[in-house]
N, C-alpha and C positions, 0 to 999 in steps of 0.2 A: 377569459375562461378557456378559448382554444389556447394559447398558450401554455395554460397549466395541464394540458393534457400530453407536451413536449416535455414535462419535465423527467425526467430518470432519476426516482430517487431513491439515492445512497441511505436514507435513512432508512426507510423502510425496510429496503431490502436485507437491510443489516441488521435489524431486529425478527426479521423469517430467520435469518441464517442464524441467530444467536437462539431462537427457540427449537432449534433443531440440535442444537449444538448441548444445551441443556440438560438433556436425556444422559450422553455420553460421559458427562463430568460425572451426574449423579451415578451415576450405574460404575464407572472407576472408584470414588468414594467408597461406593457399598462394597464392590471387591479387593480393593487394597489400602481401606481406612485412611485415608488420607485424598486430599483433593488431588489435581493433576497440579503441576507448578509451574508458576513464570517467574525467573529472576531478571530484571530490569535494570541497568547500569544508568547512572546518569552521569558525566563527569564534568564541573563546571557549574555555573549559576543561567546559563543562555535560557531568557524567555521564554520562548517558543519550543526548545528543548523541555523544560519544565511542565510546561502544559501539558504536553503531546504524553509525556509518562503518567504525570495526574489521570488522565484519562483511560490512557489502556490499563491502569493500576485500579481506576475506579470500574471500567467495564468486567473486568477480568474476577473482581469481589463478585460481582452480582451475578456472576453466572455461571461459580461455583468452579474459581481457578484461584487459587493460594497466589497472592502476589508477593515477592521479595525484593524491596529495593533499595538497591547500594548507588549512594551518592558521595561521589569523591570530587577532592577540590580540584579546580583547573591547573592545579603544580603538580599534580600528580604524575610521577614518573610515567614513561611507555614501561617499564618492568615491572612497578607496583601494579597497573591494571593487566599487566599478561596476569601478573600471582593471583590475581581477585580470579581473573577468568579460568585458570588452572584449578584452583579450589570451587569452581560451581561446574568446571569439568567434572570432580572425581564426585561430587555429593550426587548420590543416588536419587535422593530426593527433589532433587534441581530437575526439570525435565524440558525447559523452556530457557535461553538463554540469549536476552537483547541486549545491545550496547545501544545508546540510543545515538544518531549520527547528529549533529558535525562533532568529531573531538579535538581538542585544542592541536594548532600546528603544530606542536612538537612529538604528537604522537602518533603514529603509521594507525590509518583506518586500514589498512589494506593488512598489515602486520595483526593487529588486534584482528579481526572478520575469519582470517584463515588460522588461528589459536585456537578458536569456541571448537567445539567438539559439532561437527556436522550433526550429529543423531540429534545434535538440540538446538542446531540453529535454527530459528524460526521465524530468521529475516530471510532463510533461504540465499542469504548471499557467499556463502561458505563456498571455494573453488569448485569441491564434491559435486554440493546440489545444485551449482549454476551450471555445470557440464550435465548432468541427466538431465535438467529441464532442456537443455538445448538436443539433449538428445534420444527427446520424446517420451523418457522416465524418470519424470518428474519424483519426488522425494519431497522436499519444502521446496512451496514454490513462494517469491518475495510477494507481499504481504498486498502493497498498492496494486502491482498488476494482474495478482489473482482479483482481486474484487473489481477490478476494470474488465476482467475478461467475462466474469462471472454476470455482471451485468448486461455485458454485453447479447452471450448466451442465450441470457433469458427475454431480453429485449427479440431481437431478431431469428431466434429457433438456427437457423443457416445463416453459416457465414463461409459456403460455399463459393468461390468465387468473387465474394467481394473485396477491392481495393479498398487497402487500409493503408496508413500514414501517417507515422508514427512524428511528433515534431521532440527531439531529445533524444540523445543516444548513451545514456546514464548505465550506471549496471541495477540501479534501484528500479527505473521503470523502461527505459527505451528498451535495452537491450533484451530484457524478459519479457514485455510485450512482443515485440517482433517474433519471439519464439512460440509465445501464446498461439498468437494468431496463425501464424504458419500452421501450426498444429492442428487449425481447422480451416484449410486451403484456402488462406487470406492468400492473394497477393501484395507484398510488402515493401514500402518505401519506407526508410529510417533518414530523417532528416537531420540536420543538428545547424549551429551559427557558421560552417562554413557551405552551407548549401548555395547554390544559385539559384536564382528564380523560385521559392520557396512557394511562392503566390501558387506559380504555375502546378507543383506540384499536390499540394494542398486543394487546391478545387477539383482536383481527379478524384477525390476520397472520395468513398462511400461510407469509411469508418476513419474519423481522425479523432486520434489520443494526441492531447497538447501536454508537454511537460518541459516547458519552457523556462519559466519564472519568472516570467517578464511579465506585470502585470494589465491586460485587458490586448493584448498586442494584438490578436485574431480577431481580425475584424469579418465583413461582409464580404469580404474582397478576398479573402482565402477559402472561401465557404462553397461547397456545390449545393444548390438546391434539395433537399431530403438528405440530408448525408447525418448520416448519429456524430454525436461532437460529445467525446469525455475530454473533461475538463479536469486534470491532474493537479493544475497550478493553488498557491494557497500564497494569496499575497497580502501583505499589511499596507494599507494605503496611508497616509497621516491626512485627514483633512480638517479645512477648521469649519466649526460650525457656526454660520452667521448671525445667529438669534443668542448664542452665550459667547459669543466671542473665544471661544476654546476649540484646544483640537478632538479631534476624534477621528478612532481607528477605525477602517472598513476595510474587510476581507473582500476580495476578489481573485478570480481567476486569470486564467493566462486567455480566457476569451470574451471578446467583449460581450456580453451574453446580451444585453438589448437591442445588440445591431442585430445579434445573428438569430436571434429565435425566432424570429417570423418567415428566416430561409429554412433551415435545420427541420429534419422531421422529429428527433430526439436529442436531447442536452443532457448532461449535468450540471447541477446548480453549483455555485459556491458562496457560503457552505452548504451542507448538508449533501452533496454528492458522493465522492470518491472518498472522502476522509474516513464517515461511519463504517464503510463498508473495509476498509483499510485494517481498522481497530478487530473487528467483526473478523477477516482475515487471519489474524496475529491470533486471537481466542482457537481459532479453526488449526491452524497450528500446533500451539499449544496442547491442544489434547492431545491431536494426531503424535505428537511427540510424546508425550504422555503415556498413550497405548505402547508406543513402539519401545518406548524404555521398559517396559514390564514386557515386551515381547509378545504383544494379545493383539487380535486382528482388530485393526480398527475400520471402523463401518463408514466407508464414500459416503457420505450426505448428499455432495454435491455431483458427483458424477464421475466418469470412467476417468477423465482427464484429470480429476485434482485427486 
């Protein structure tokens, strides 16, 4: 039981921010008869790619955001998917626009990301919006490290002066964390696979975001005593199960979360942490873009920073 009082849950939290969120959709409806929209690319058959849209396509239905999604084969040209993303550029009615990431080697992620029309990026990863979030005027901000920072937030009220340490230096979550946090006088370490003494720096945290991929890698041994620990990682384990003789898949984090919860004053679980609140993110976007395509002030829910 004290354990389960360590938990930070992404779920929850992401059902407040979706009921708040709710209002905004209906009230765009009543004034410009139509929902706010999200168009969702997927390119390819990959798994976990497929899930990950099923879901913010299912989230997005129920809380009153128009989903559109275009799935193209893995041959798909890099020009056929600029032409898709040029025409959801000019459609007025598009106001949200995801590629969902990895996309096959042959085609530039970096080339498709800076194509999408900033005003409706809403991975926030567009060159535009990743330079004002770094420079303190945020616009869209990426999806996972809003709902990392957003927890965070509300978790600890100040995050004045505390030591945060970041493990991943990605532009999906390291790099926008680190800006996050800055932004409310974190001091900030950004780690990545060619650090030295990693251990060493990690136990200095007061706040460590893992976004590693490496599954359960964070043990006891990186951990400071009371230190909040978000858990980004989302790993497929294969295990076999002894009583059917079959395997079976277990989701895990990049932390080993039964070593560390008994050190840790706050965690995220996996699942149910960073993920809900991820999706919950992207809806938040989505409006915000929304408003800002019809040009109408759209209303902070969340506060001065987003």
């Amino acid at each position: 039981m004290e354990n389960y009082k360590k938990i930070i849950d992404g779920k929850k939290y992401s059902e407040e921010l979706l009921k708040q969120l709710i209002p905004l959709s209906s009230k765009f409806f009543k004034n410009f008869n139509r929902k706010p929209c999200l168009a969702v690319v997927l390119v390819g058959d990959n798994t976990a790619s497929g899930i990950y849209v099923k879901n913010k396509v299912n989230i997005a239905e129920k809380n009153g955001i128009e989903s559109i999604k275009i799935i193209l084969s893995s041959e798909v040209s890099e020009q056929d998917l600029l032409n898709e993303i040029f025409k959801l550029n000019e459609n007025q009615d598009i106001d949200g626009i995801l590629v969902q990431l990895p996309l096959p080697k042959h085609i530039s992620e970096k080339k498709i990301i800076h194509n999408i029309d900033p005003m409706k990026d809403v991975d926030g990863f567009h060159p535009i919006n990743f330079g004002k979030l770094f420079m303190g005027d945020p616009n869209f901000i990426p999806c996972t490290p809003m709902g990392c920072f957003y927890m965070l937030k509300n978790e600890l009220k100040d995050l004045n002066g505390k030591n945060a340490v970041i493990i991943g230096r990605s532009n999906i979550v390291g790099k926008p964390m680190a800006s996050l946090l800055l932004s409310s006088n974190c001091s900030v370490t950004v780690t990545h696979s060619k650090t030295k003494n990693l251990q060493e720096h990690c136990k200095k945290a007061d706040v460590l975001i893992s976004a590693v991929g490496i599954p359960e890698m964070i043990d006891e041994t990186y951990i400071k005593k009371d230190a909040i620990v978000i858990d980004v990682g989302i790993n497929r384990l294969q295990l076999l199960n002894s009583k059917t003789n079959t395997s079976i898949t277990k989701l895990v984090g990049d932390i080993n979360f039964e070593k560390v919860v008994n050190i840790v004053k706050k965690i995220t679980p996996v699942p149910g942490g960073v993920g809900p609140m991820t999706i919950a993110c992207l809806m938040h976007n989505t409006i915000k873009a929304a408003y800002k395509n019809k040009k109408q002030n759209f209303v902070n829910i969340l506060g001065d920073y987003f």
